[in-house]
C-alpha positions in Angstrom: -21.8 -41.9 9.4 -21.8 -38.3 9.1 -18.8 -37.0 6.8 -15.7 -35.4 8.7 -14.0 -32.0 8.5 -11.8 -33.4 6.2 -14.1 -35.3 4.0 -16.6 -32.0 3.6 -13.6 -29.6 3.1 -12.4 -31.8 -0.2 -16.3 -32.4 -1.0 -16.7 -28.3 -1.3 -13.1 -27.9 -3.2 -14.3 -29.9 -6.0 -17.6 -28.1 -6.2 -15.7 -24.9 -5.3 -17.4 -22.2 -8.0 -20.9 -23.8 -6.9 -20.0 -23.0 -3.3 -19.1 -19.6 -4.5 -21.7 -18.6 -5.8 -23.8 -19.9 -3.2 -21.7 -18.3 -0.7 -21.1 -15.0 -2.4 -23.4 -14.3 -5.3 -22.5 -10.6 -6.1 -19.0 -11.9 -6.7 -17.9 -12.7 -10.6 -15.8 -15.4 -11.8 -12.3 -13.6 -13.2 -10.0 -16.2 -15.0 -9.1 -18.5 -12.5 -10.4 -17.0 -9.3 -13.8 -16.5 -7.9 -13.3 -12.4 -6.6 -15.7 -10.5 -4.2 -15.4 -7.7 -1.7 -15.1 -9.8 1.4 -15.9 -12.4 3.5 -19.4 -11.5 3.4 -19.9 -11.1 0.0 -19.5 -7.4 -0.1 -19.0 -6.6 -4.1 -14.9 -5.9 -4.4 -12.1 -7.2 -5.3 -10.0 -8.0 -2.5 -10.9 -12.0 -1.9 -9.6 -14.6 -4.0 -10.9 -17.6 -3.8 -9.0 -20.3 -5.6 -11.3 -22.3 -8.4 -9.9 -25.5 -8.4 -6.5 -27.1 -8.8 -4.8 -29.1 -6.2 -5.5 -26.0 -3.5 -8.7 -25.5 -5.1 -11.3 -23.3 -2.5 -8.1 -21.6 -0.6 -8.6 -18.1 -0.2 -6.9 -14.8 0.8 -7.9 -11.4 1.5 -5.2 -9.1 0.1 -6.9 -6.3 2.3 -6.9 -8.0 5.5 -4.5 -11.1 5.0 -6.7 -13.4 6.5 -6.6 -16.8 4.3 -8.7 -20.3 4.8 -10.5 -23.0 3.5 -14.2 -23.0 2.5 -15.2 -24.3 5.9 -13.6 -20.9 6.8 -15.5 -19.0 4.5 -18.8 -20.7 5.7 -18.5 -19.9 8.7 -17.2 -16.2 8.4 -19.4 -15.8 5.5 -22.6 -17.0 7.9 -21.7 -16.1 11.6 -21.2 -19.6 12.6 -19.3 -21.7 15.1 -17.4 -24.6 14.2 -20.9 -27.3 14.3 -23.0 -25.2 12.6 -20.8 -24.2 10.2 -20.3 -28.0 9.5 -24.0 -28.3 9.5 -24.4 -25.8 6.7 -21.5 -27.2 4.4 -24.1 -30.3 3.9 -26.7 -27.9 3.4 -24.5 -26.4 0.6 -23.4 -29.6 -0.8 -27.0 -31.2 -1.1 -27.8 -28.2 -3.8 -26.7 -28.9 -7.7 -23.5 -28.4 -8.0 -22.3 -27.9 -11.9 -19.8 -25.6 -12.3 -15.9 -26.6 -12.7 -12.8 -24.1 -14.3 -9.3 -23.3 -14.3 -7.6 -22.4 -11.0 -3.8 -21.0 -10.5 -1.9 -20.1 -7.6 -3.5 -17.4 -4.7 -1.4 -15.1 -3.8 -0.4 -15.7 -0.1 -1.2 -13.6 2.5 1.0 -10.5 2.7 3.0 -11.2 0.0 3.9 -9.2 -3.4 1.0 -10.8 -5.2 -1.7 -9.7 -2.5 -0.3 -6.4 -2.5 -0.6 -5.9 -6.3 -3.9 -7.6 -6.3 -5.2 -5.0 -3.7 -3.7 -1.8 -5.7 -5.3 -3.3 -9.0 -8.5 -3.6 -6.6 -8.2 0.5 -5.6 -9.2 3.5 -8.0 -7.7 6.7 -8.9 -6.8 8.8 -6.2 -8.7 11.9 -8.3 -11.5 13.7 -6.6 -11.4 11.3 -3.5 -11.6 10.8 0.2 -7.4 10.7 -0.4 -7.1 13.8 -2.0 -9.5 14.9 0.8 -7.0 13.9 3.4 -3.5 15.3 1.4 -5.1 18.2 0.7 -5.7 18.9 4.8 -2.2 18.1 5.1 -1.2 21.0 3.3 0.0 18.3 -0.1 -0.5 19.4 -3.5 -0.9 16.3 -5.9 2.2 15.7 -8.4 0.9 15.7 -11.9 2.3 12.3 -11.5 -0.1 10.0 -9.2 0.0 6.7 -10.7 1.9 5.6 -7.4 -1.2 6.6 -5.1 -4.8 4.8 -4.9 -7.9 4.5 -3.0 -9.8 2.2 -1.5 -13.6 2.6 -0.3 -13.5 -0.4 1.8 -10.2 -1.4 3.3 -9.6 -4.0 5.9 -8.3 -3.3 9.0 -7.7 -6.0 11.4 -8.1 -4.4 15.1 -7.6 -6.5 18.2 -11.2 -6.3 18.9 -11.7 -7.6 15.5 -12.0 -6.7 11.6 -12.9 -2.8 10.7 -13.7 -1.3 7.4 -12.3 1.7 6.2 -11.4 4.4 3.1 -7.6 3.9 3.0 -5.1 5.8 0.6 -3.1 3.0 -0.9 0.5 4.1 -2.4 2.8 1.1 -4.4 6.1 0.2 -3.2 8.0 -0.7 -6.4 11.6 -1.3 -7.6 13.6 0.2 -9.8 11.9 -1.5 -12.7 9.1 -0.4 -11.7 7.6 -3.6 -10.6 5.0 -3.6 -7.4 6.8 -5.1 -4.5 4.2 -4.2 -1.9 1.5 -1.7 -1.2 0.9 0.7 1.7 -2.0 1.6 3.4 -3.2 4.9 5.4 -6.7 4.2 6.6 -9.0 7.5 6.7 -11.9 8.7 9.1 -14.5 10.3 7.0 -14.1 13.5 8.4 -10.7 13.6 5.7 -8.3 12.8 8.8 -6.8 9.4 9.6 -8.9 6.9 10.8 -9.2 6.7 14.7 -7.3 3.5 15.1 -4.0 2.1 17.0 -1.9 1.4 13.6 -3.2 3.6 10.6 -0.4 3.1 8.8 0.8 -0.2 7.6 2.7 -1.5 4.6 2.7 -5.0 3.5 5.1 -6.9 0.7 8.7 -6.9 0.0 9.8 -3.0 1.1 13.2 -3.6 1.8 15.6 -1.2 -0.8 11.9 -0.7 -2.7 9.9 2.7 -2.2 7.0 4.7 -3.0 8.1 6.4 -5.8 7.3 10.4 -7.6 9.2 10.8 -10.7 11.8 9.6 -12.3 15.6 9.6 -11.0 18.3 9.7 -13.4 21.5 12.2 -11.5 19.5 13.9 -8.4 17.1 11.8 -6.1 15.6 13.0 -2.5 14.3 9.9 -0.1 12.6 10.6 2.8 10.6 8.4 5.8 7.0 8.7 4.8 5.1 9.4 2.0 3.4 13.2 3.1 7.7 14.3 3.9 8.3 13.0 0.0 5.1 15.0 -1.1 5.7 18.3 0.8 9.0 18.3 -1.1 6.8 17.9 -4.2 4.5 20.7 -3.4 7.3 23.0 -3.4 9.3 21.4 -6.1 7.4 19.7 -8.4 10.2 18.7 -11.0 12.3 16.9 -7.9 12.1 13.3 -7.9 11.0 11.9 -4.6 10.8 8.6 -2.9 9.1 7.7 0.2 11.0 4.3 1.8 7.9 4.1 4.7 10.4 3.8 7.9 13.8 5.1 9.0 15.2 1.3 8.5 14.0 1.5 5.0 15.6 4.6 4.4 19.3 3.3 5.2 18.5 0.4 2.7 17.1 1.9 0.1 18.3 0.8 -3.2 19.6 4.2 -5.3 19.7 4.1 -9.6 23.4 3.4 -10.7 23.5 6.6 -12.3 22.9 9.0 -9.5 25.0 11.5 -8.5 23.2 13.2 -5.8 21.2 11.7 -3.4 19.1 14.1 -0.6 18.0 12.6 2.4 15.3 14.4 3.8 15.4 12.9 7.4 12.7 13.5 9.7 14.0 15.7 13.2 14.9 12.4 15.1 17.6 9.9 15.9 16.5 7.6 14.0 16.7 9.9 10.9 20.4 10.8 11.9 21.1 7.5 11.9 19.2 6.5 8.5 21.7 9.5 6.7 25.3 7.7 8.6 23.7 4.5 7.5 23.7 6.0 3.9 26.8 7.6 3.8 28.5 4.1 5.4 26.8 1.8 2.9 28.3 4.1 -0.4 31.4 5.0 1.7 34.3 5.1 -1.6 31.3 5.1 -4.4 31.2 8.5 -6.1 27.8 9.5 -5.1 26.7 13.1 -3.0 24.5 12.2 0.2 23.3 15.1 2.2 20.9 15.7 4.4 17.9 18.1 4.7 17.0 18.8 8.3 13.5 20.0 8.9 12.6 23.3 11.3 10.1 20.9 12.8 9.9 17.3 13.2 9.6 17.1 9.6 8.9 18.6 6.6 5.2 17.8 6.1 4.8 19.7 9.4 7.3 22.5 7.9 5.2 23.2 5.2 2.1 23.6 7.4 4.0 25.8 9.8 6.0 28.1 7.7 4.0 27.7 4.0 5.1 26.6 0.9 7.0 29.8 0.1 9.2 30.0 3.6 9.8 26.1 3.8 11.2 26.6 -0.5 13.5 29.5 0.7 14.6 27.1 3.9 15.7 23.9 1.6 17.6 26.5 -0.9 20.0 26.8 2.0 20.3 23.0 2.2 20.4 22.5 -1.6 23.7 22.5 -3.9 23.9 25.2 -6.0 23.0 24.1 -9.3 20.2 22.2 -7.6 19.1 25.4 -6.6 19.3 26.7 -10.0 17.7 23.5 -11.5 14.8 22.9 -8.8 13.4 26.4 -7.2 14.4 28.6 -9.7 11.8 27.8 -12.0 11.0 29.9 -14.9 12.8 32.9 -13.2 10.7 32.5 -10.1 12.0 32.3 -6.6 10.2 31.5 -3.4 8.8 34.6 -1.5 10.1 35.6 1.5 
């Protein structure tokens, strides 16, 4: 009788590094996981497949969230439908099968642990397709990057199905420091954003956490989106800036206990007026200054590339306290042109 689903799925789970590396040979065996690229075997890091244990041969994508069993893998891995694929898991189990290790936990899909597995997974953002794409934007690079990655080979699930692409991957962390998520911008090669329905998308635990440049002790400024944080950075580079990735975000983000001055730089909507009376309601009797900076445009990524770097410093001086002024533009007795 031949074997069930059942029966073939625990068969390949105790033979699970075997099936691996029958399945995806340019992967590599890294402590308790088997790690590859994708799916189809692509050299990476983004699949884990679990190596044994009592979920031994699970796996997750941390670039695409897509999870399964080996039977899954099978038949993603060769292009098959659900008999075939059956088929060729008896194929795969009448080979020598020899190799047993250690297994932990897999991150599950979408979770905090994917989305540090898939930063660890990216490379510096230097000299990149990234940079590329911030540069056209009009974004000068902070000499602190360590927030911002890239990925050659990103994921992007479509409703007509997976796509690959370069994405710009920034990490959503807490006050500690810790990784709480990851957020993705997928790219077109020609340096622009990939041309697809969602290219922005964040996965992990982002609420009160943000994308973060510098470090905040008494003056902070938070803004929507990550290019808003970094055109305040282009034109001051010693202001510490977070990015909280949506206007919902922004009204919950979580502030250090020793800040004193908090700058919201809303983007030119509703839902950025709202973010800045959410603020100000949630620290309503708490000795800490919220105001706003209001972009010319819709915000101040588009700003910078409409007025330059010079106008768009002399237009958040009026919005600035007066020491910040002092302490911000007014660097090394220069002043932003007229």
């Amino acid at each position: 009788m031949p074997d069930t689903q059942h029966d073939l799925a625990h068969r390949l789970a105790t033979q699970v590094e075997a099936v691996c590396r029958a399945l995806l040979p340019k992967g590599c065996r890294q402590g308790s996981y088997w790690l590859c690229g994708d799916v189809l075997g692509t050299p990476g890091r983004s699949l884990y497949v679990r190596l044994s244990g009592p979920r031994a041969g699970y796996w997750t994508d941390a670039a695409t969230s897509e999870h399964g069993d080996l039977l899954d893998l099978i038949g993603l891995n060769r292009g098959l439908d659900f008999r075939a694929t059956l088929a060729e898991a008896r194929a795969i189990l009448s080979l020598p099968m020899t190799y047993t290790t250690p297994a932990d936990q897999p991150a599950p899909s979408g979770s905090s642990e994917a989305a540090r597995r898939l930063f660890a997974a990216s490379k510096s953002i230097r000299g990149t397709l990234a940079e590329r794409y911030l540069r056209g934007r009009g974004l000068v690079l902070p000499a602190e990057i360590s927030a911002l990655r890239f990925h050659p080979r990103c994921f992007y699930r479509a409703p007509s199905g997976r796509q690959i692409w370069p994405a710009m991957i920034a990490a959503v962390t807490d006050l500690d420091g810790a990784i709480t998520g990851v957020h993705r911008t997928w790219l077109g090669f020609d340096g622009g954003k990939a041309p697809v329905d969602q290219p922005r998308r964040a996965m992990g635990h982002l609420l009160g956490n943000a994308v973060r440049f510098g470090v905040a002790c008494d003056v902070l400024a938070a803004a929507e989106g990550i290019e808003t944080v970094l055109a305040l950075k282009t034109v001051m580079p010693t202001l510490p800036v977070v990015a909280a990735l949506s206007a919902a975000h922004l009204a919950a983000l979580i502030v250090p206990p020793t800040l004193a001055r908090l700058y919201v730089a809303r983007d030119n909507d509703a839902a950025g007026r709202r973010a800045v009376e959410r603020l100000r309601d949630r620290f309503q009797g708490v000795s800490l200054d919220i105001r706003a900076l209001v972009p010319r445009a819709e915000d101040f990524n588009a700003d910078l590339l409409t007025l330059g770097p010079d106008r768009l410093r002399d237009w958040l001086a009026g919005q600035l306290a007066p020491d910040d002024v002092c302490r911000f533009i007014k660097v090394d007795g220069l002043f932003g042109g007229g």
